[in-house]
DRENMIVEX-98269 format. One record per residue: residue in three letters; y, x, z negated of N, C-alpha, C in turn; residue number from 1. Coordinates in steps of 0.2 Angstrom, whole numbers. Example, Ala and Ser with C-alpha at 12.3 -4.5 7.8 and 13.67 -1.06 7.14 Angstrom:
<nodes>
residuo;n.c2;n.c1;n.c3;ca.c2;ca.c1;ca.c3;c.c2;c.c1;c.c3;num
ALA;-28;66;-39;-22;62;-39;-16;66;-39;1
SER;-11;64;-35;-5;68;-36;0;64;-39;2
</nodes>
This chain:
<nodes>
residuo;n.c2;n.c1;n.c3;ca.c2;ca.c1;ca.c3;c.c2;c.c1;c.c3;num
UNK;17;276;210;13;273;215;17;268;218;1
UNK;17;269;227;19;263;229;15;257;231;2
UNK;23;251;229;19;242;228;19;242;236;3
UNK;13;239;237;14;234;245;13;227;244;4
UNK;17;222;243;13;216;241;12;212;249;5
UNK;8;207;248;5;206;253;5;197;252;6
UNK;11;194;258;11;187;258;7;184;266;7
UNK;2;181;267;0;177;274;-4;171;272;8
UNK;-6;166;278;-8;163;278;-13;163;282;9
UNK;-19;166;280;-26;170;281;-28;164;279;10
UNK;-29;163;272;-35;159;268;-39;169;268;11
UNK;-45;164;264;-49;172;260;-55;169;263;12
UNK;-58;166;268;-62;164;270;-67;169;276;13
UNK;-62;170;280;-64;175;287;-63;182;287;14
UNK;-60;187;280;-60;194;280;-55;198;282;15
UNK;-51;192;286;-45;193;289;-39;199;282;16
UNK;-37;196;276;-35;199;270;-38;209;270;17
UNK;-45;205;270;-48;213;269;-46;214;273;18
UNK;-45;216;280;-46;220;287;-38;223;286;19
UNK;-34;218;283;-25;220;285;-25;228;275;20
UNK;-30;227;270;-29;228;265;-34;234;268;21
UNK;-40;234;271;-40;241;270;-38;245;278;22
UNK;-33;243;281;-29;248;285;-25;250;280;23
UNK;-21;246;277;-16;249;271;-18;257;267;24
UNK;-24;255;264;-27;258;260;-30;265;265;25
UNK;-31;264;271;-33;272;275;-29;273;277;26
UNK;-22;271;277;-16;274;278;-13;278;274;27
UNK;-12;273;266;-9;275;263;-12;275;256;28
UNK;-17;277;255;-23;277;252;-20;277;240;29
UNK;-14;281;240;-10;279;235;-5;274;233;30
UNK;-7;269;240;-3;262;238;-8;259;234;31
UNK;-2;254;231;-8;247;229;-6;240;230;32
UNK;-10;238;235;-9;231;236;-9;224;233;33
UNK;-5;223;232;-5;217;227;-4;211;230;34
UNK;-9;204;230;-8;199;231;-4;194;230;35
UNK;0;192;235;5;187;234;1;180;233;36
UNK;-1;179;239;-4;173;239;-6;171;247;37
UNK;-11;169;249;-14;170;256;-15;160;258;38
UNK;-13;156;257;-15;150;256;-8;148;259;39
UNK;-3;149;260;2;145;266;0;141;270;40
UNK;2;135;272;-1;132;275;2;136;284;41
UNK;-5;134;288;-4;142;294;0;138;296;42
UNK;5;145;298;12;145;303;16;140;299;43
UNK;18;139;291;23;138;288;28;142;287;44
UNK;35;144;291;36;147;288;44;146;283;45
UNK;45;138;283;48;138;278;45;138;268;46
UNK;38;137;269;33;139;263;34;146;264;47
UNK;31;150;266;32;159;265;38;160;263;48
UNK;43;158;269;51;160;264;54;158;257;49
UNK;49;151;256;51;150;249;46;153;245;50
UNK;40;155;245;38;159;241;39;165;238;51
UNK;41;169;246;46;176;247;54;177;243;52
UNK;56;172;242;63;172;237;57;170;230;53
UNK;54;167;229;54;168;221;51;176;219;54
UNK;45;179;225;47;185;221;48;192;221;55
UNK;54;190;228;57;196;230;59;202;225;56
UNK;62;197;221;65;203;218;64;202;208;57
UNK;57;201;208;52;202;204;50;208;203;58
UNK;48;211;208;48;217;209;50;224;209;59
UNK;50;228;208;54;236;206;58;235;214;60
UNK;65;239;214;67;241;219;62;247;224;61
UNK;61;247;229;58;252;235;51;247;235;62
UNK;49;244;233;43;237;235;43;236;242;63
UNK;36;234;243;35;235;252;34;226;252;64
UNK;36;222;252;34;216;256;31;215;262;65
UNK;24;216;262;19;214;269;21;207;270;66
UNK;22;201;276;23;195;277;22;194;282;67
UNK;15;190;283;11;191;290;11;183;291;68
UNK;13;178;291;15;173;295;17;170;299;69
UNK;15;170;306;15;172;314;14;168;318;70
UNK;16;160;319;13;155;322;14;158;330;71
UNK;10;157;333;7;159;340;4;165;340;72
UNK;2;170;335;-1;174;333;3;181;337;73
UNK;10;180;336;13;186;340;16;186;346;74
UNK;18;181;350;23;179;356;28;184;357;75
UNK;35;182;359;41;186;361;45;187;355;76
UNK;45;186;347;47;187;343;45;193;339;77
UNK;53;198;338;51;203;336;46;206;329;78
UNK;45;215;328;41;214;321;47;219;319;79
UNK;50;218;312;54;221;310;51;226;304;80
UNK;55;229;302;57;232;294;64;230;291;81
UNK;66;227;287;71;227;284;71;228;276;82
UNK;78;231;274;80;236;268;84;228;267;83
UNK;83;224;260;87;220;258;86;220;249;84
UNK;92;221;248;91;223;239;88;226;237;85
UNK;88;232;241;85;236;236;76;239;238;86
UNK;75;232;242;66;232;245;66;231;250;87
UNK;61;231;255;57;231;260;54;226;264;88
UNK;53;223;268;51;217;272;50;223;277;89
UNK;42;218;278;38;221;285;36;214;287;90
UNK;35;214;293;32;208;297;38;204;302;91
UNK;34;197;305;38;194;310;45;192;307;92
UNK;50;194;315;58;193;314;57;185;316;93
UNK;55;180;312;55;170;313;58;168;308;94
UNK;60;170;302;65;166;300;61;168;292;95
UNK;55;170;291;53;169;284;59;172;278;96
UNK;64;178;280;67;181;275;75;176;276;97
UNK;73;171;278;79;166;278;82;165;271;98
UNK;79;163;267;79;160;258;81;167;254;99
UNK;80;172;255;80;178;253;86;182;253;100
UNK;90;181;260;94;182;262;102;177;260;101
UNK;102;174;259;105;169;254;107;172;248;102
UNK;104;177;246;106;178;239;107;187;241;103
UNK;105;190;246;105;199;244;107;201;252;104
UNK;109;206;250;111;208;259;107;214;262;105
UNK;107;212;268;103;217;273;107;224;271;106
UNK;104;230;271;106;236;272;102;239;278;107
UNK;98;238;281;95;242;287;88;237;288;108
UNK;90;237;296;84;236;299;80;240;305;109
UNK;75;240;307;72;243;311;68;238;317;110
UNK;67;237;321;63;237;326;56;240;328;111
UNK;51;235;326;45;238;328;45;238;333;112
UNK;39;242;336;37;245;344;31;239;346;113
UNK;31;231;345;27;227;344;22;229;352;114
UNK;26;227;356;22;227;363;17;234;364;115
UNK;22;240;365;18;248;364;12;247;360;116
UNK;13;244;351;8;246;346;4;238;348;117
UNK;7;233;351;0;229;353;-5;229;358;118
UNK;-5;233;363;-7;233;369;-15;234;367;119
UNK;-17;240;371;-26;241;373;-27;248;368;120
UNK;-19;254;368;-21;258;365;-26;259;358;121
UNK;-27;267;356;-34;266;353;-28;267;345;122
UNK;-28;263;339;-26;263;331;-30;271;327;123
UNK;-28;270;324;-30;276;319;-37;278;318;124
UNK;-40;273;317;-47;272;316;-52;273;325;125
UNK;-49;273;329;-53;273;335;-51;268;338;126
UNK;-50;262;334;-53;255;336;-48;253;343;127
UNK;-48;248;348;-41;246;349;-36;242;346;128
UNK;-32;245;347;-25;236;344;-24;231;348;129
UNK;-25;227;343;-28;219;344;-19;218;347;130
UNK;-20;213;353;-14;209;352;-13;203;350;131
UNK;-15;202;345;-17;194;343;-18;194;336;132
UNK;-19;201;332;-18;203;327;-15;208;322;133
UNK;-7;207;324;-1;211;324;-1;213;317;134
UNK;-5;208;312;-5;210;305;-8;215;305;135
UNK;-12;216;305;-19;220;304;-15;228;309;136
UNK;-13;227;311;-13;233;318;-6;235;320;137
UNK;-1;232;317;7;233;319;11;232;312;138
UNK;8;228;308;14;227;302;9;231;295;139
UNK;3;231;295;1;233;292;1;242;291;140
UNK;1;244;297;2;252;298;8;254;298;141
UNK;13;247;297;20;252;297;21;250;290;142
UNK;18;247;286;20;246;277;18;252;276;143
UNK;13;255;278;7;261;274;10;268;275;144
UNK;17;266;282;20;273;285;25;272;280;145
UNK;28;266;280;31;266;277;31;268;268;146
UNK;26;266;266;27;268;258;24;274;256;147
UNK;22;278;264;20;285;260;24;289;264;148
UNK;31;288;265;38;291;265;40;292;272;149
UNK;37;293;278;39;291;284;44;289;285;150
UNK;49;291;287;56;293;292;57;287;295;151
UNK;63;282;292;62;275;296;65;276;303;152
UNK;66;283;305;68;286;312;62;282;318;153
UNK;56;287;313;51;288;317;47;281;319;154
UNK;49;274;314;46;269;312;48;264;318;155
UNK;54;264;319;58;259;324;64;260;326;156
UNK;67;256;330;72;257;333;79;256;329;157
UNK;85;256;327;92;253;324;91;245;326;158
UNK;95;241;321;94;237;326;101;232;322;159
UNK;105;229;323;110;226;320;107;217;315;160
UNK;108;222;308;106;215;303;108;206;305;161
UNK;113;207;307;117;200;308;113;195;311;162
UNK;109;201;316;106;195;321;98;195;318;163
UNK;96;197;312;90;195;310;88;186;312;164
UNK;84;182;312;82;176;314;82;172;307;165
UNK;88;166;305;86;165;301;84;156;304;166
UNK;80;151;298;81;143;300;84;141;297;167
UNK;90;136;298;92;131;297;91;129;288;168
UNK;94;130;286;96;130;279;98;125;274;169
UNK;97;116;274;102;113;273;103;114;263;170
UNK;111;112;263;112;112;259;113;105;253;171
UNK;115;107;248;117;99;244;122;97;246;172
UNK;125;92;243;131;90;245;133;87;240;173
UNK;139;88;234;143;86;230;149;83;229;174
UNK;147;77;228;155;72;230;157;67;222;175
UNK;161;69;218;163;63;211;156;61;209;176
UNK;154;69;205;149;68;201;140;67;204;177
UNK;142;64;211;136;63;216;134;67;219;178
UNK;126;69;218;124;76;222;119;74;229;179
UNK;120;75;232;114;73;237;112;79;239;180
UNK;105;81;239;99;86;242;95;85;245;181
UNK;89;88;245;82;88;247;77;90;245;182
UNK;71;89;246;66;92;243;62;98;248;183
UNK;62;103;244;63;111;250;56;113;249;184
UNK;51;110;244;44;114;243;43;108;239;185
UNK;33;107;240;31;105;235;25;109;235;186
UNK;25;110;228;18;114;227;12;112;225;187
UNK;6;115;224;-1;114;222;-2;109;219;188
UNK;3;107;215;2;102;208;4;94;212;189
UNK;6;96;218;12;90;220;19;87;217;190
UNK;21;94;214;29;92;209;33;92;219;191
UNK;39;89;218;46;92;222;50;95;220;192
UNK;48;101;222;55;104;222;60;106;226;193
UNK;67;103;222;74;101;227;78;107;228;194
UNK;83;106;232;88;112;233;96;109;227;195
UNK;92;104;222;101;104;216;99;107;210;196
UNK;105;114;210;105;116;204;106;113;199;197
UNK;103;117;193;105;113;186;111;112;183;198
UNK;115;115;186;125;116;186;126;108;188;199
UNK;123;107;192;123;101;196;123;94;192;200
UNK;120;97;186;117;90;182;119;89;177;201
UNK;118;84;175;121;81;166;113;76;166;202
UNK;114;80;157;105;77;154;105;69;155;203
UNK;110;65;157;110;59;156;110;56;164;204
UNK;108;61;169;111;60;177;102;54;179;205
UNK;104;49;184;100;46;185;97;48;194;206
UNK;90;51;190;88;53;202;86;49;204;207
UNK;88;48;209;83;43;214;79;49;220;208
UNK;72;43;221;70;47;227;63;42;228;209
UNK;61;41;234;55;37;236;57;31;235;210
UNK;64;25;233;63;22;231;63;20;224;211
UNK;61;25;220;62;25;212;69;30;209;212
UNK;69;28;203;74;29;198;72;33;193;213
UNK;74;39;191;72;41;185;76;44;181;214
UNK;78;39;174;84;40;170;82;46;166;215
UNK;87;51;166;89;57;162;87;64;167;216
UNK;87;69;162;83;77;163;81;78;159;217
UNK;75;79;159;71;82;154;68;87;154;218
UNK;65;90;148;66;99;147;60;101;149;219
UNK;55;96;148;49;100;149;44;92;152;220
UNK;37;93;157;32;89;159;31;85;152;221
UNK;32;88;146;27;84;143;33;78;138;222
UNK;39;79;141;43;75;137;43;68;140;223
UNK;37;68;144;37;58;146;29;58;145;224
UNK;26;51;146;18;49;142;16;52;151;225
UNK;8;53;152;5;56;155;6;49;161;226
UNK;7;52;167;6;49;173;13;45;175;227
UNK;18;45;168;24;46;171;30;50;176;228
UNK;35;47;181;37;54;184;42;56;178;229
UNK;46;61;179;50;64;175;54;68;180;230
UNK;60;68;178;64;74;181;65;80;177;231
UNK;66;86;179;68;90;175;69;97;179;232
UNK;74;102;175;73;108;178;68;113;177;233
UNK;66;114;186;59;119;184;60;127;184;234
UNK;56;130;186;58;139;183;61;142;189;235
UNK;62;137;195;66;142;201;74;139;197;236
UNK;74;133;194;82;133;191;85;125;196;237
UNK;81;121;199;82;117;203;81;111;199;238
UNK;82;107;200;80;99;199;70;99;201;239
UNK;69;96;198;60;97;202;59;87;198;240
UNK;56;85;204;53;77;200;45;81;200;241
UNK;43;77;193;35;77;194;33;73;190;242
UNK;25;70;191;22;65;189;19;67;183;243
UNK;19;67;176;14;70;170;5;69;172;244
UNK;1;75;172;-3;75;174;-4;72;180;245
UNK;-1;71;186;-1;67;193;3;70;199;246
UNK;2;68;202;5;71;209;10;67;211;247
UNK;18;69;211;23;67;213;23;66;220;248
UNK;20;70;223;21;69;231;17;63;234;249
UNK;11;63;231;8;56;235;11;52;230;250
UNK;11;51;224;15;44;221;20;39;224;251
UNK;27;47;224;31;42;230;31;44;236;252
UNK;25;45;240;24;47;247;29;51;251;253
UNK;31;57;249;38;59;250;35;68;251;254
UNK;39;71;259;37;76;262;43;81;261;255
UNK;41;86;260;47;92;262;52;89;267;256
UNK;60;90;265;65;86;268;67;79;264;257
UNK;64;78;262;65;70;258;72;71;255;258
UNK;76;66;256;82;69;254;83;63;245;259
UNK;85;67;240;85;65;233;92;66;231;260
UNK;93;62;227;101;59;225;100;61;218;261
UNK;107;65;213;108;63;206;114;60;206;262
UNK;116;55;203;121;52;199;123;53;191;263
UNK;129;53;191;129;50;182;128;43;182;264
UNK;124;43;175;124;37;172;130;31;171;265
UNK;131;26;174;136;23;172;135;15;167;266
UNK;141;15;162;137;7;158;137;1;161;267
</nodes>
C-alpha cells in the first residue's frame, strides 16, 4: 500500500482536508492518507519545514509527502515533485523542504505544469481547476499519479535540484566552550526549541535566554518542581527550555529567532 502523508495549514474547520483527501483517494484509491498535521500556523513556512524534518524520514522509503502551505494561495512560485532520501515531496517550491535538505540529498526533481493544471480547464471529476486551490487540483493529483506508479516523465518537466528554493537557515555559533543559537520552533506546550545540539553541552552548562538563567541540563520536564523552567534535551536532540507544567514562551516572552546562549559553569 502506498503512504501519502498529508502536511497543510487548512485547520479541519472548512472541508478543505477532505476535498484534497478525497481527490487522493479517486485517484489513487489504494493509497492511504495519513495525517501529519493541518494546524500550521497559515503561510508558515518555517513551522511546516520543521515539522517536515521531524518526520520525513520516519517513514518507509518511496513515502509521498503531500505539503500544501502556500501563502498567497499560488502566485509565481513553482509546484514541484522532489525525490530526497529515498521519498517524495509534492507541493510549493518556497522553501518548506529547506530543514530537510540539510540532512539528505536531492536525487530528482520535476516541475509541475502549475499554470496549464491551474487554469479553467475541466479536472478528473468534471469539475474545473481552481486557481486558488493548487492543493486540491495540482499537488493533490500528482501525489495520487504519483503513488500509483506514473512515469515522473509524464508528471513534470527535469528540472535542476540546486536551484530548489531554500530560507535562510541561521546557524549556532561556537566560540571557547560558548555556544550562541536560537530558537527555531515552539510548540503547542510553549517549550523552545533551539538550533544547539546536545554535542554542544555539558550537564553542568548555564542557558540564558529572556533575561533568565538556568543552571544545568536536565534529563527529563520533571526533574525541576512544577512551574519551574528547566533546560534539557528534547526528542529532536536540541537544547529545548520549558516551564514544568507552563508555558516557556509567554513566561519569558520570547518568539521564534530568540537568540539563547550555553556557557560552562564557571566558580
Amino acid at each position: 500500500m502506498q503512504l501519502i502523508t498529508l502536511l497543510t495549514d487548512f485547520g479541519t474547520a472548512d472541508g478543505f482536508v477532505g476535498e484534497v483527501k478525497g481527490e487522493l483517494l479517486t485517484r489513487a484509491p489504494e493509497a492511504l492518507p495519513i495525517d501529519i498535521g493541518h494546524d500550521i500556523p497559515p503561510g508558515d513556512i518555517a513551522a511546516a519545514s520543521w515539522a517536515l524534518e521531524r518526520i520525513w524520514d520516519r517513514f518507509p522509503e518511496g513515502t509521498v509527502h503531500l505539503v500544501v502551505v502556500d501563502p498567497g494561495g499560488g502566485g509565481s512560485r513553482r509546484g514541484v515533485i522532489a525525490r530526497v532520501g529515498g521519498r517524495w515531496y509534492v507541493g510549493p517550491d518556497n522553501g518548506t523542504l529547506t530543514r530537510v535538505l540539510v540532512h539528505h540529498t536531492v536525487e530528482e526533481v520535476r516541475v509541475l505544469e502549475v499554470e496549464k493544471d491551474g487554469g479553467s480547464k475541466q479536472g478528473k471529476n468534471g469539475r474545473p481547476v481552481s486557481r486558488t486551490f493548487h492543493g486540491r487540483d495540482v499537488f493533490a493529483p500528482a501525489a495520487a499519479r504519483l503513488a500509483t506508479g506514473e512515469s515522473l516523465a509524464a508528471l513534470g518537466t527535469s528540472a535542476d535540484p540546486s536551484q530548489l528554493v531554500r530560507y535562510h537557515l541561521p546557524r549556532p555559533v561556537e566560540h571557547g566552550g560558548n555556544v550562541r543559537g536560537s530558537v527555531t520552533h515552539i510548540d503547542r506546550f510553549g517549550n523552545l526549541v533551539t538550533d544547539i545540539p546536545s554535542r554542544s553541552l555539558a550537564p553542568s552548562a548555564l542557558v540564558e535566554i529572556g533575561g533568565e538563567v538556568i543552571s544545568g541540563v536536565r534529563s527529563t520536564y520533571a526533574s525541576v518542581e512544577p512551574g519551574q523552567l528547566v533546560a534539557l534535551v528534547g526528542s529532536t536532540g536540541m537544547l529545548e527550555i520549558s516551564v514544568r507544567d507552563g508555558n516557556a514562551a509567554a513566561r519569558l516572552a520570547v518568539e521564534r529567532g530568540h537568540t539563547v546562549h550555553a556557557r560552562p559553569e564557571r566558580d
